[in-house]
FIKOLZA-1660 file (N, C-alpha, C; in steps of 0.1 Angstrom, whole numbers, plus 5000, padded with zeros to 4 digits):
% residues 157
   i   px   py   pz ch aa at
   1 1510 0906 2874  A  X  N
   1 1517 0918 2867  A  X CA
   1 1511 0930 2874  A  X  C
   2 1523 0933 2879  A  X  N
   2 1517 0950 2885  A  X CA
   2 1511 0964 2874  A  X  C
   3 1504 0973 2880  A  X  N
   3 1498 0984 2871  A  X CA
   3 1511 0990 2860  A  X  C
   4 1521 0992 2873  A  X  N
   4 1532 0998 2863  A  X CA
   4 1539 0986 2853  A  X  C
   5 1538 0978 2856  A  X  N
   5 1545 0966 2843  A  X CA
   5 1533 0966 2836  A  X  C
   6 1523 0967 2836  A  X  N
   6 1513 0966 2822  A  X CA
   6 1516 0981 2811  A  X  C
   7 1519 0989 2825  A  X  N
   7 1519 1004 2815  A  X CA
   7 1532 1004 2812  A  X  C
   8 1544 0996 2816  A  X  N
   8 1554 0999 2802  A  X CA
   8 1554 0987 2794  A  X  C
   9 1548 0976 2797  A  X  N
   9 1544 0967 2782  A  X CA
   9 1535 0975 2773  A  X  C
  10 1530 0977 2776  A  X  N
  10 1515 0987 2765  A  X CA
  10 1523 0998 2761  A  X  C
  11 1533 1010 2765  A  X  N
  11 1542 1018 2763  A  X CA
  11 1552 1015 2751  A  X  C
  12 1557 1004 2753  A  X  N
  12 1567 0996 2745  A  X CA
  12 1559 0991 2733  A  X  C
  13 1552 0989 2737  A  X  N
  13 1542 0976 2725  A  X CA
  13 1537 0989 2714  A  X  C
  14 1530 1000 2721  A  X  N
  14 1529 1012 2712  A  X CA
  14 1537 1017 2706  A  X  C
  15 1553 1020 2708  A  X  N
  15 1565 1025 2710  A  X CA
  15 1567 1021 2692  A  X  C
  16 1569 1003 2697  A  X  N
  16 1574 0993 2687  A  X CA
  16 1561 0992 2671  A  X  C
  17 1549 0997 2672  A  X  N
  17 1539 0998 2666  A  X CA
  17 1539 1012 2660  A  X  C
  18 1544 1020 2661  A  X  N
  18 1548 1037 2657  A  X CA
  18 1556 1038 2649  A  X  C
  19 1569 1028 2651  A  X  N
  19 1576 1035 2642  A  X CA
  19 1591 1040 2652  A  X  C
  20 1585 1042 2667  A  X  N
  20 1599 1049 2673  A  X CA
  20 1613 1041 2678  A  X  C
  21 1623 1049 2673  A  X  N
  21 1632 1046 2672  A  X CA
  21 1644 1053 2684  A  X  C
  22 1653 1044 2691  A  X  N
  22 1662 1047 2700  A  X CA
  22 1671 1059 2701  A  X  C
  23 1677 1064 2688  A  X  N
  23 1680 1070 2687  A  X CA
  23 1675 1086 2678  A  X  C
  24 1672 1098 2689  A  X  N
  24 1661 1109 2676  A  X CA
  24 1669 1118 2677  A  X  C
  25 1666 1129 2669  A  X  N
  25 1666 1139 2672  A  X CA
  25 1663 1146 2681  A  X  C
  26 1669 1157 2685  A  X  N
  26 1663 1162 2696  A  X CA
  26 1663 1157 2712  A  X  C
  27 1675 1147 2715  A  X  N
  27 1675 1143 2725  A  X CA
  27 1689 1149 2733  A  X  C
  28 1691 1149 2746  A  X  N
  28 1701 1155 2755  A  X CA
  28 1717 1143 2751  A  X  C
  29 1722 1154 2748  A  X  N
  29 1736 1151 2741  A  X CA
  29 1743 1141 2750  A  X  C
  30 1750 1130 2745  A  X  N
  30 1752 1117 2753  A  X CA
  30 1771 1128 2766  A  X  C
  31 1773 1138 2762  A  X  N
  31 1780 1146 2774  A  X CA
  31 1775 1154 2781  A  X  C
  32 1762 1156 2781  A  X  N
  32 1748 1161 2788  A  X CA
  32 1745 1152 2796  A  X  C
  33 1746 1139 2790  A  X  N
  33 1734 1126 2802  A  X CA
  33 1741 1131 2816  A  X  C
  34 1732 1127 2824  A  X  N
  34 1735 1130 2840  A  X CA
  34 1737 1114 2845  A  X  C
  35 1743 1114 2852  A  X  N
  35 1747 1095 2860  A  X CA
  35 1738 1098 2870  A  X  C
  36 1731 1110 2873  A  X  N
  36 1724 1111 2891  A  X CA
  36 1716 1118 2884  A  X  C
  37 1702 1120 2885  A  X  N
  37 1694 1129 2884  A  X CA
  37 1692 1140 2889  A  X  C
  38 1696 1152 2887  A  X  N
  38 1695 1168 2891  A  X CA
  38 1677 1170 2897  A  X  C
  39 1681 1182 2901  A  X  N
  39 1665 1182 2911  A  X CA
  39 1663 1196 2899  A  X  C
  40 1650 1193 2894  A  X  N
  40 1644 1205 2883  A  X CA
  40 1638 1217 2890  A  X  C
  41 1637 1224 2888  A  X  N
  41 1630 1236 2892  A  X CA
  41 1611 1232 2891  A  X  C
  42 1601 1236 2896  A  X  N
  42 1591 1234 2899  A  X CA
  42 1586 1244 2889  A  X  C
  43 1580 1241 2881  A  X  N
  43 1574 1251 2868  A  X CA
  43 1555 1253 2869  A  X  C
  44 1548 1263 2875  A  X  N
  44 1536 1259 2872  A  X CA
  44 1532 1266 2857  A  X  C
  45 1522 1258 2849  A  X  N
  45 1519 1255 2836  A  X CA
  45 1513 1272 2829  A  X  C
  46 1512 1271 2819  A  X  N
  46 1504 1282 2811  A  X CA
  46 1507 1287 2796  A  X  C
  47 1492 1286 2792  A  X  N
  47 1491 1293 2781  A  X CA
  47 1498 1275 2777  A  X  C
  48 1490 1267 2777  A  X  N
  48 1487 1256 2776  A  X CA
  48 1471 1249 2770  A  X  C
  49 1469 1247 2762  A  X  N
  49 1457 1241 2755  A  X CA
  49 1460 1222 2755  A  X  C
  50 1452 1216 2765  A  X  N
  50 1453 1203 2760  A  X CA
  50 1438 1195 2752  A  X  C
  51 1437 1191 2742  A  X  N
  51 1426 1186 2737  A  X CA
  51 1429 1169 2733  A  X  C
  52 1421 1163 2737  A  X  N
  52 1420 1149 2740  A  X CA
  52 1415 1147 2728  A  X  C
  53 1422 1139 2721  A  X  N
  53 1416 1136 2707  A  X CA
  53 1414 1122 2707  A  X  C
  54 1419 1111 2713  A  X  N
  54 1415 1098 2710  A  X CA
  54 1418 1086 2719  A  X  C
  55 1408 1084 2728  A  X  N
  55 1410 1072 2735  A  X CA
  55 1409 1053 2733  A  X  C
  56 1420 1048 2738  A  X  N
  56 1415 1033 2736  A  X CA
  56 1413 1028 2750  A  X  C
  57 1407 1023 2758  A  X  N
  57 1408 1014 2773  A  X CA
  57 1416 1001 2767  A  X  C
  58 1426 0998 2773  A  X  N
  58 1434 0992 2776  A  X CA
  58 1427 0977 2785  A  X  C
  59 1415 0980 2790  A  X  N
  59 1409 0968 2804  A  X CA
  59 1409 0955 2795  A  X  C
  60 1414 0940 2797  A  X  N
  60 1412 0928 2793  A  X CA
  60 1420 0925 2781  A  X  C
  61 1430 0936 2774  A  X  N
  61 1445 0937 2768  A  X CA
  61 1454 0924 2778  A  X  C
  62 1462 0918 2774  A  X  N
  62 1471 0910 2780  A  X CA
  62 1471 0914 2795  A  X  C
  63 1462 0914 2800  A  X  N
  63 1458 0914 2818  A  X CA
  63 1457 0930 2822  A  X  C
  64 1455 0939 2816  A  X  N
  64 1454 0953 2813  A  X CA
  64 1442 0957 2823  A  X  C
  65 1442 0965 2835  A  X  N
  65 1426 0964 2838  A  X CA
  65 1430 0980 2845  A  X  C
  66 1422 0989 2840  A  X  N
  66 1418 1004 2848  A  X CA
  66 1431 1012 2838  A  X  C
  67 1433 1008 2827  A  X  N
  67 1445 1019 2821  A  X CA
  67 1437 1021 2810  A  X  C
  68 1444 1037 2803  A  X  N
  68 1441 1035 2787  A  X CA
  68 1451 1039 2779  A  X  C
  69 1450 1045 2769  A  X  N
  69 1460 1049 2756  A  X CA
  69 1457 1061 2752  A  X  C
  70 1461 1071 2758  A  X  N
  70 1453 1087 2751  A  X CA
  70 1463 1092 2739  A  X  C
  71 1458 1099 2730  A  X  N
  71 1465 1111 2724  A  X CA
  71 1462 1122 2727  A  X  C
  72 1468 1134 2728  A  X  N
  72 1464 1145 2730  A  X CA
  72 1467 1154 2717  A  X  C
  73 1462 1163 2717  A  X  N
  73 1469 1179 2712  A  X CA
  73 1479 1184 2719  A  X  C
  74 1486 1191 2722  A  X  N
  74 1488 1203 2730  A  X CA
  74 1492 1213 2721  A  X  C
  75 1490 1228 2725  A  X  N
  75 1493 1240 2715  A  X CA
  75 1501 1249 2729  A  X  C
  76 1511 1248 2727  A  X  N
  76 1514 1260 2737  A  X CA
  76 1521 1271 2733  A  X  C
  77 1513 1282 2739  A  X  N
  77 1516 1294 2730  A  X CA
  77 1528 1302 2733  A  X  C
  78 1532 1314 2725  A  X  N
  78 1551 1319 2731  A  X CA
  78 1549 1320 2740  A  X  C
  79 1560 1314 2747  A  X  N
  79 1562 1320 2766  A  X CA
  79 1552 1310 2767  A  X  C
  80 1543 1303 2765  A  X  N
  80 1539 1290 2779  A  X CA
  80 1549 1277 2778  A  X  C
  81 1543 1277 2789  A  X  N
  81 1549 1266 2800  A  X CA
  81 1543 1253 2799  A  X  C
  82 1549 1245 2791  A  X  N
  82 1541 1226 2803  A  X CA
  82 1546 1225 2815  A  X  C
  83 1538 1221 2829  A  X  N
  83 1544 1226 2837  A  X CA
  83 1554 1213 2843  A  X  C
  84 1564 1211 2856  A  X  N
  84 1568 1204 2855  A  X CA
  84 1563 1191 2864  A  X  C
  85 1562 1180 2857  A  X  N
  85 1558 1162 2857  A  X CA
  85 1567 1154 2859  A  X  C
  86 1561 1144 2858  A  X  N
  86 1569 1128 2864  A  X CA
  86 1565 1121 2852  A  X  C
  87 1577 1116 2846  A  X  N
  87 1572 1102 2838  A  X CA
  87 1573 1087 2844  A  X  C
  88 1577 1089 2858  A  X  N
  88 1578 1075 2865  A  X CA
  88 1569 1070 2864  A  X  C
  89 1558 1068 2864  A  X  N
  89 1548 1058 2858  A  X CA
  89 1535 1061 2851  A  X  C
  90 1547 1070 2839  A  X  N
  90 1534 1072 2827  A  X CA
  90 1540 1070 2818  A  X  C
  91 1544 1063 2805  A  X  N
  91 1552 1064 2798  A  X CA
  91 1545 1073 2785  A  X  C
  92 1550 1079 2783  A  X  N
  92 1547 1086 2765  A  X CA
  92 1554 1082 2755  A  X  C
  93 1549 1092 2744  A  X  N
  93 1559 1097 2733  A  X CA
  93 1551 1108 2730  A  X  C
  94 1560 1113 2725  A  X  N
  94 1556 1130 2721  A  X CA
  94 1565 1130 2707  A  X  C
  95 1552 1136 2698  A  X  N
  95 1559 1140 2687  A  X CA
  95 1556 1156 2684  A  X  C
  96 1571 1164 2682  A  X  N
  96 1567 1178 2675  A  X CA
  96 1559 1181 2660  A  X  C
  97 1552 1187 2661  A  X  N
  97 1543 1190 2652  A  X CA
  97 1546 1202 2642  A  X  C
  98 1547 1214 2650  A  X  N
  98 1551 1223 2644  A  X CA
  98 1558 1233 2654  A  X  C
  99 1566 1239 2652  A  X  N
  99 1575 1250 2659  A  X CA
  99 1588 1245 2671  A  X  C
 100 1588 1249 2677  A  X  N
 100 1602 1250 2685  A  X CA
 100 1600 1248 2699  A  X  C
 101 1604 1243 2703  A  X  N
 101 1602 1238 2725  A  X CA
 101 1614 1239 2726  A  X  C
 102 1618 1242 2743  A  X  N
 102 1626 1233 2747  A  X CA
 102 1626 1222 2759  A  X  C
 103 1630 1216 2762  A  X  N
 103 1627 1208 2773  A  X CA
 103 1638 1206 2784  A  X  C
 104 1636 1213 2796  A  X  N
 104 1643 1208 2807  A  X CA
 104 1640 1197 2814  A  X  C
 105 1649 1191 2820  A  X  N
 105 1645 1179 2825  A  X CA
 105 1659 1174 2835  A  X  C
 106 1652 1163 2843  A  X  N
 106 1664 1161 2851  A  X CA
 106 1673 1152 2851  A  X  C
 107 1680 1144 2838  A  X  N
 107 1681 1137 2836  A  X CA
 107 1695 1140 2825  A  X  C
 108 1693 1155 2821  A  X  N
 108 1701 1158 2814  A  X CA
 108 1704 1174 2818  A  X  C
 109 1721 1180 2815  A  X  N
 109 1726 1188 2823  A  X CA
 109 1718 1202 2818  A  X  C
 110 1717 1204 2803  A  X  N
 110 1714 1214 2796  A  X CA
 110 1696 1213 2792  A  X  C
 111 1696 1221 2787  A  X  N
 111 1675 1218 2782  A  X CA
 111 1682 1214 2765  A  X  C
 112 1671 1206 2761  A  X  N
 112 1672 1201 2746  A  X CA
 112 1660 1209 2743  A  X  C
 113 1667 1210 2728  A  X  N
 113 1660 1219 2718  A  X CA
 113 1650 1209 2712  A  X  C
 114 1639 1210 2711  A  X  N
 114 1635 1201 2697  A  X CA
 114 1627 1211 2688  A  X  C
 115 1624 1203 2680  A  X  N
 115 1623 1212 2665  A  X CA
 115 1610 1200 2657  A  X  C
 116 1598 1212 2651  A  X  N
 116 1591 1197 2641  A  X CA
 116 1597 1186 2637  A  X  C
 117 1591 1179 2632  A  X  N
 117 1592 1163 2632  A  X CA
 117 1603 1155 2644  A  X  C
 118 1606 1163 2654  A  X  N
 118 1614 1153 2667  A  X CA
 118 1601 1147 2672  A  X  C
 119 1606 1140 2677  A  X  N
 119 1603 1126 2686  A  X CA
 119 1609 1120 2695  A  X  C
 120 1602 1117 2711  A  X  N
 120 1608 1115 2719  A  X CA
 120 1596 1106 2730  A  X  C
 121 1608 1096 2734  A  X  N
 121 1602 1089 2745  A  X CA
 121 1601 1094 2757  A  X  C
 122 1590 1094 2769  A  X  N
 122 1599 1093 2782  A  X CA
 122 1586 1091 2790  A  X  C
 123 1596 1081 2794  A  X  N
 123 1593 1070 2804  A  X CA
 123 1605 1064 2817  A  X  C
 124 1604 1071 2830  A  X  N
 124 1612 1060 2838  A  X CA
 124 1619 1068 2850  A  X  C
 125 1619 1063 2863  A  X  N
 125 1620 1064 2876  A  X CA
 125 1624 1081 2877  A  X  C
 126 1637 1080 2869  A  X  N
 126 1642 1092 2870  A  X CA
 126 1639 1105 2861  A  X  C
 127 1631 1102 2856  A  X  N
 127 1627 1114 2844  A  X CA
 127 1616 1126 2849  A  X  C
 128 1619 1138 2853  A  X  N
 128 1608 1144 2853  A  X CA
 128 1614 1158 2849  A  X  C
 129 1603 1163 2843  A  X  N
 129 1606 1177 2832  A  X CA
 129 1597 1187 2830  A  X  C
 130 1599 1199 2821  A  X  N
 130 1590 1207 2818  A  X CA
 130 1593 1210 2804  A  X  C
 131 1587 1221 2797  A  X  N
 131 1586 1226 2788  A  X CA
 131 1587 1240 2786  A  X  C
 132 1590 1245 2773  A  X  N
 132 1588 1259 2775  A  X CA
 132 1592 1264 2763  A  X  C
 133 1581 1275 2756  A  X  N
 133 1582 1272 2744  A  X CA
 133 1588 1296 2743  A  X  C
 134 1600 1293 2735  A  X  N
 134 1604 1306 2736  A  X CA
 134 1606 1314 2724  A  X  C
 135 1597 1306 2717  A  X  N
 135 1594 1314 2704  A  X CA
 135 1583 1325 2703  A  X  C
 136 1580 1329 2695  A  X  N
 136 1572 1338 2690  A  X CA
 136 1560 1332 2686  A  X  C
 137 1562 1320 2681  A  X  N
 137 1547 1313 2674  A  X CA
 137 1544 1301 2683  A  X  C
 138 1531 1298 2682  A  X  N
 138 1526 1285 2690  A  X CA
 138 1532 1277 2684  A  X  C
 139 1532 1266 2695  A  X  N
 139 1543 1251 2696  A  X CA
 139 1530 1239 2689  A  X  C
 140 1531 1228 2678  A  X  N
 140 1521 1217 2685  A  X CA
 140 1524 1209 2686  A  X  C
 141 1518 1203 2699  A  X  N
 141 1528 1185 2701  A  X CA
 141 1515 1175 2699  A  X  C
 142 1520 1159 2696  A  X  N
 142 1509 1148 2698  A  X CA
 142 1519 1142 2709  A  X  C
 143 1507 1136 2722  A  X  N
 143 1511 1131 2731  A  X CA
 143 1506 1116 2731  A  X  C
 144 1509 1106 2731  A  X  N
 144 1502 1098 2736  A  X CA
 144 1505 1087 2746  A  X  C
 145 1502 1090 2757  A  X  N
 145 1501 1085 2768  A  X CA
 145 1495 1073 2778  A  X  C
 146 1498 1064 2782  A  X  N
 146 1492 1055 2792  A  X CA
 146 1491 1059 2808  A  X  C
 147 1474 1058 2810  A  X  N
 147 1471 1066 2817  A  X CA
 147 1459 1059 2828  A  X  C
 148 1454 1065 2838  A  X  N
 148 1445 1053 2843  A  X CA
 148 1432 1060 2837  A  X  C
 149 1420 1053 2837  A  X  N
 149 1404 1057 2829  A  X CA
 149 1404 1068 2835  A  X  C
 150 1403 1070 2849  A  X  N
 150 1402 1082 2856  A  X CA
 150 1408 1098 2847  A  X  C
 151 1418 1097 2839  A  X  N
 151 1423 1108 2836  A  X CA
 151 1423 1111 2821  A  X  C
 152 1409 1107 2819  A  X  N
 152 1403 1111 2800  A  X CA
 152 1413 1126 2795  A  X  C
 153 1406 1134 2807  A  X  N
 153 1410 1149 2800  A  X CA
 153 1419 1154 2799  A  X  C
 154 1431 1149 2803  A  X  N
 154 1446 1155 2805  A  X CA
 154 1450 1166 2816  A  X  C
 155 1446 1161 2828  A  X  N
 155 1451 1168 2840  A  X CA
 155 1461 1168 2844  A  X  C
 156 1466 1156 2837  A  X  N
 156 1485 1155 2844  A  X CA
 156 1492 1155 2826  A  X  C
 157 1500 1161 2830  A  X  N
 157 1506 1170 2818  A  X CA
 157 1516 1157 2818  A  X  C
% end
């Protein structure tokens, strides 16, 4: 089993263990989906707080070896930026916490709104996006991510 098939079994396996569901809130309107992936604009990050709240190592998990399971914080304040990432082989979920984001991405035509309590998956070849919070009050999201040991502290957004 290759790295990337363990990290979307363990993705899925979390996914299915949460609670998340196929259809949420807050996702890019099914006459939004793109059939080709659009090329995103290149966003560098700010006014971005990530704090690492809780790790599991994933090594000796159903053949699992050099991955883990992080959650993060993020707080991003008005006007910051998450900058823009790849979820080709990281899968998440992100849940809103409090306040307003939006999310561009390349996968869908328009940026989607989300709003507290959305929830969203992403994970997969074509997905890569940013954020950007255009409110007046700080954003907070929970991240949790599969990731390799190497990247405890949240350097890749």
């Amino acid at each position: 089993m290759t790295t990337f098939t363990r990290a979307a079994v363990a993705a899925l396996t979390f996914a299915a263990a949460s609670g998340a569901t196929a259809a949420m809130a807050g996702e890019c309107a099914k006459a939004d989906r793109l059939s080709t992936p659009q090329t995103i604009e290149m966003q560098d990050g700010s006014g971005v707080e990530a704090v690492v709240l809780s790790t599991v190592p994933l090594d000796g998990w159903r053949g699992v070896d050099g991955l883990m399971l992080r959650t993060r914080r993020l707080t991003i304040a008005p006007g910051g930026i998450v900058p823009t990432h790849s979820h080709g082989d990281r899968p998440a979920i992100i849940v809103i916490v409090s306040g307003e984001i939006d999310e561009h991405n390349s996968v869908c035509a328009k940026p989607i709104h989300h709003v507290a309590g959305d929830e969203t998956g992403e994970f997969g070849a074509d997905l890569s996006h940013w954020w950007e919070n255009t409110s007046d009050v700080p954003v907070v999201i929970l991240s949790s991510d599969v990731v390799p040991v190497e990247e405890p502290t949240g350097d890749s957004m």
